[in-house]
C-alpha positions, -999 to 999 in steps of 0.1 A, spaced: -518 747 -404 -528 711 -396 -539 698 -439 -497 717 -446 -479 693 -423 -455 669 -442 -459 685 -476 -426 687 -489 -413 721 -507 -410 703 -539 -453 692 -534 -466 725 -526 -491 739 -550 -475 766 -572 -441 754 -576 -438 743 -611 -469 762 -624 -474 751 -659 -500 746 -687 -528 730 -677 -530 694 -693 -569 686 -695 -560 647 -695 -541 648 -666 -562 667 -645 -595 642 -656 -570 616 -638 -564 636 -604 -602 638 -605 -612 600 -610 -583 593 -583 -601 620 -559 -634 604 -571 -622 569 -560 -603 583 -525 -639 598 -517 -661 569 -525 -637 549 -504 -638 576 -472 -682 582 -480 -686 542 -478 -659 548 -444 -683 570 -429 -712 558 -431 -702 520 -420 -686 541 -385 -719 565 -381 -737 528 -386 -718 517 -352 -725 546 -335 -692 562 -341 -681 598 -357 -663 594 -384 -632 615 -366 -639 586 -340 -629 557 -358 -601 570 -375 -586 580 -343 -596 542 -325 -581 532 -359 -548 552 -351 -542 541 -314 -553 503 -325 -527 505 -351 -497 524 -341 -470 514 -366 -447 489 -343 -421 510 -323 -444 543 -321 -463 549 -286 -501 554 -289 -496 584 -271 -521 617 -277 -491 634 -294 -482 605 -322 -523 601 -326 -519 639 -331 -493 641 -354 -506 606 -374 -541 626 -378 -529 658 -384 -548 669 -361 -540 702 -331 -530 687 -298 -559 700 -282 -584 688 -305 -568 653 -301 -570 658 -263 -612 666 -266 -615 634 -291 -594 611 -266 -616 621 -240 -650 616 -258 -637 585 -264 -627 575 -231 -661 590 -218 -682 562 -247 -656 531 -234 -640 533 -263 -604 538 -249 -586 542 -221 -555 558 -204 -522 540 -190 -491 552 -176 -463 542 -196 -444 514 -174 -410 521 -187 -415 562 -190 -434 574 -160 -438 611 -170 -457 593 -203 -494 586 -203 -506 559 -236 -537 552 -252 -553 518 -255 -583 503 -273 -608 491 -248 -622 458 -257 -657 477 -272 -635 499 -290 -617 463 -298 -651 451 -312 -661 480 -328 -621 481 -351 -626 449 -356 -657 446 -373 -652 478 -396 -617 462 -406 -636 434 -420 -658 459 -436 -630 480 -447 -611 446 -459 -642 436 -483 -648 468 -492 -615 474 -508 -617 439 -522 -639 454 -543 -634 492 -547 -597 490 -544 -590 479 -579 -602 511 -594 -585 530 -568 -552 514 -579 -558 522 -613 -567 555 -610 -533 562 -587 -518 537 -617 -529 563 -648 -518 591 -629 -483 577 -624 -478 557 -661 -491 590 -672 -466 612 -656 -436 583 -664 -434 575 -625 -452 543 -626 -442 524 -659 -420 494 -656 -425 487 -620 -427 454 -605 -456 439 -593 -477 468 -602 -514 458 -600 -528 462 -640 -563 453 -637 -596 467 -642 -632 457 -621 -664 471 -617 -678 487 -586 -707 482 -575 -726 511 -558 -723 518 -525 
């Protein structure tokens, strides 16, 4: 099951069942509200370049492989949590639009990697710059929704350079 990979045993659901705490649960929702409104804005700024959502997050994964992974299909996989197959059919819609390409691997010959093609490479870099000013603004009240859950649980106090302020979003 693609959404189960990663969870540890100690963050599965039904663990340490215990009373519901109303307070708590208000900030899991605001932080879900603020991860959403993030991911909406997301959306529609791709499907305003032409590009499915699933689209740019996977031109998003290959452009920015953590340093020392290969962009090949199965790290894209496994970074999207997404079925091999079903990474294979995106790959390929994307290589069909220009949007990436395939290369042998020059020191593993039996290995085939991904690369942006320099649309795709137009097309990242403008919705980073989106992305960037978007969470220049949004991104405060993202923090501090993630920052109430974690002061409230004891996790979060007294950490350095914890980010303690408040802004106001404008609607997206």
């Amino acid at each position: 099951m693609p959404g189960r990979r990663g969870l540890s045993r100690r963050a599965e659901p039904g663990t340490r069942a215990r009373k519901l705490n109303r307070s708590h649960l208000r900030r899991l929702a605001e932080f879900r509200f603020q991860l959403r409104r993030f991911l909406h804005v997301s959306q529609a700024a791709a499907e305003r370049l032409g590009l499915r959502n699933q689209q740019y997050q996977m031109l998003q994964c290959v452009g920015g492989m953590p340093e020392g992974t290969a962009p090949t299909i199965a790290n894209v996989a496994r970074r999207m949590l997404l079925k091999h197959n079903s990474t294979v059919e995106l790959v390929d819609r994307a290589i069909e639009q220009g949007l990436l390409r395939r290369l042998g691997d020059e020191t593993d010959h039996r290995r085939i990697l991904l690369r942006v093609t320099p649309q795709g490479e137009r097309i990242l870099s403008a919705l980073a710059e989106f992305h960037t000013r978007e969470l220049e603004q949004s991104g405060p009240e993202l923090v501090r929704a993630l920052d109430d859950i974690l002061r409230a649980s004891g996790r979060g106090a007294a950490r350095p350079g914890r980010i303690h302020q408040s802004s106001t979003v404008a609607a997206p």
